[in-house]
N, C-alpha and C positions, 0 to 999 in steps of 0.2 A: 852428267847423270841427272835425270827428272826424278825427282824424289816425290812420288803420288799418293804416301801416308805414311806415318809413324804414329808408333807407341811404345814407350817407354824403349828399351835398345832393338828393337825390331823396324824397320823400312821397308817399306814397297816400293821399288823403284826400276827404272828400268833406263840400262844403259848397254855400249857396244860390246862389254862381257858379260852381261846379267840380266836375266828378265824378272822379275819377281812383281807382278801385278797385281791389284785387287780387286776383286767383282762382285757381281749379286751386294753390292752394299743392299744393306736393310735396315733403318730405325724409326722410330714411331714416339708421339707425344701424347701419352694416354692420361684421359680424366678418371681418379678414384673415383667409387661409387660416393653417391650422396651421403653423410651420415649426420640423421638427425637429431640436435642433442638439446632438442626442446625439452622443456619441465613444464608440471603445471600450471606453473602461474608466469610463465615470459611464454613471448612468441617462438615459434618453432625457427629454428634458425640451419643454415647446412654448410659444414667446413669442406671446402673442395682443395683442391689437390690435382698433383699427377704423379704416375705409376713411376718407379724408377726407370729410369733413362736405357734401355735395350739398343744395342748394338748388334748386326750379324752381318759377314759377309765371307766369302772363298775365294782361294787364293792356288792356282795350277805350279806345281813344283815339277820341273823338267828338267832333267841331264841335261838335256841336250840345250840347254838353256842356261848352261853355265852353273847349275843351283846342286849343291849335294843333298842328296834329295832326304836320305835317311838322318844325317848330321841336322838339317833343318828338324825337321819333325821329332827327333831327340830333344832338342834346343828348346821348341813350344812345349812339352811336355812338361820340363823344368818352369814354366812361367803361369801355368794355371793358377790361380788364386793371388797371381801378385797385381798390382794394384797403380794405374799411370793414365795420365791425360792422351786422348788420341787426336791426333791431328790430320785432316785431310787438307790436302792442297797447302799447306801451311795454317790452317786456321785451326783454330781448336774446335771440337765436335762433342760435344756434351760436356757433363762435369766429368769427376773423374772415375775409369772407369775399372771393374774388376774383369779379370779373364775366366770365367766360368768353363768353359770347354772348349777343346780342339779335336774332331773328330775329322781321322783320316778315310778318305772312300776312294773310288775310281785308280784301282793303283794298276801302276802296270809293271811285271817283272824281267828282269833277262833270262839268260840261260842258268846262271847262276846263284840266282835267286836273291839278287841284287833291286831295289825296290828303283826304278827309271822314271816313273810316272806317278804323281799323286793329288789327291785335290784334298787339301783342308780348309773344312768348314769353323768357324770360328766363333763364339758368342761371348758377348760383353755385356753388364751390367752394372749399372751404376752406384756404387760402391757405396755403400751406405753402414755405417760400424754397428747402427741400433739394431737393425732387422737380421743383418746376416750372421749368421752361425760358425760361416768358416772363414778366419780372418785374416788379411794378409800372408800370404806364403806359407799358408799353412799347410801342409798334404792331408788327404784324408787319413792316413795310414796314423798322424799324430793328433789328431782331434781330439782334446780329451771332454771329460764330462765337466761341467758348472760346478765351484768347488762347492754351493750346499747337494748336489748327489754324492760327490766323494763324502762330504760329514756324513750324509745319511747313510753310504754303504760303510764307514766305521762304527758309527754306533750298531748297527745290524750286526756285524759281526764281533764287535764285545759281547754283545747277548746269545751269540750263538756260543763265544767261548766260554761264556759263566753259566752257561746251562751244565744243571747235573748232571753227572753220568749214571747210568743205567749201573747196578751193582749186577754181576752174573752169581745167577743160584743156579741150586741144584734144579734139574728139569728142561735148562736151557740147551739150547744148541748152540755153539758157537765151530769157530775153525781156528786149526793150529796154526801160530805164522813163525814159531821156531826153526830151529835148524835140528836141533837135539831134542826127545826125550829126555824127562826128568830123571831118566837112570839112564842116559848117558847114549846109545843108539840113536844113528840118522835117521830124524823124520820122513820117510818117505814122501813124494810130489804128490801121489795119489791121495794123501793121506790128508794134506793141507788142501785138497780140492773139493773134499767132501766136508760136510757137515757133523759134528760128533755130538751124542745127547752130554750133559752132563751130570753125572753120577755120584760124586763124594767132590767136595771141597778142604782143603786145609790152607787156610790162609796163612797161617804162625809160618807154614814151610814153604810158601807162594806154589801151588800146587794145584793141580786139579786132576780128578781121574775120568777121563772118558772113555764113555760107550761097556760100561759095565752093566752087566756079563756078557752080551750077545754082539757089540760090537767091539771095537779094536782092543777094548780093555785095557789102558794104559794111562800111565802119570804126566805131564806136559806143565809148564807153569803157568800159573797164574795169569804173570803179567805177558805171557805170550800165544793165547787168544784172545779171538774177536767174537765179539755177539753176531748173529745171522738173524 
């Protein structure tokens, strides 16, 4: 078997039951922009650099090529964001590198709707812990926020919790979310869907009467409506 690249548990290689090849290779050694970090009293001076190390190439996944073509492209899915030296021809090819994306195109189906043919394109970056965001094997689904956001979204919400509440007076509208009237009769659903003025309070007996005289006129507790 001619083994024509690896990374991390993946091979391209091709023998008399497997083809699995790799193409369109693509990489590049880019110069950062100049940045001058002259002052006013020294010479102007410029720190250069180059861009992180970019990888890209595709790879034709065929039945008929011995390759299961769905179980592959399952398999790359699972390896996005993890992180491994690539080797071409046995030599190593950049530093080391992250798997940023796998995007599948040009597929072809059976009758079955069985995926026979497929081309994934591939991109690598060179892995770098200070710049990037999403870090080894991370999925995006589990990215979380930088623990000073989580402190800053607790303190936000102690201040939301030690905010005062609103006291409800006579005048307001609120809505019922009981199940009973304060003498005992099911709330009707219509009743909790509308809005009731509020007309007499008795706190001593957690009470309140709404919609007196011209609406439902009736007693409800206290502690079981909501301000509107």
């Amino acid at each position: 078997m001619a083994v024509m690249a690896k990374w991390g548990p993946k091979e391209w290689a091709v023998s008399s039951k497997k083809i699995l090849a790799l193409q369109n290779l693509s990489f590049s050694y880019t110069q950062v922009a100049d940045n001058n970090t002259s002052t006013e009293d020294e010479k102007p001076t410029n720190e250069r650099g180059t861009e992180l190390f970019p990888l890209s190439f595709t790879t034709v996944l065929h039945s008929g090529a011995g390759v299961d073509v769905w179980a592959e492209i399952e398999s790359w899915k699972n390896l996005v964001t993890q992180v491994n030296y690539f080797y071409l021809g046995g030599k190593k090819l950049g530093p080391k590198l992250q798997l940023r994306k796998v995007a599948v195109s040009d597929t072809k189906l059976d009758d079955l709707g069985r995926i026979r043919l497929a081309t994934l394109s591939f991109e690598f970056k060179e892995y770098d812990e200070a710049t990037t965001s999403v870090k080894v094997s991370t999925s995006a689904l589990a990215v979380q926020p930088p623990p000073e956001e989580k402190q800053q979204a607790k303190v936000e919400n102690k201040a939301v919790q030690q905010a005062p509440k609103r006291t409800i007076k006579v005048g307001d509208y609120v809505k019922p979310t009981g199940k009973k009237y304060a003498s005992g009769p099911r709330i009707p659903d219509w009743v909790k869907q509308r809005s009731h003025k509020v007309s007499q309070i008795k706190e001593s007996q957690n009470k309140v009467l709404l919609g007196h005289p011209n609406g439902i006129n009736s007693w409800v507790y206290l502690s079981e409506v909501t301000l509107v």
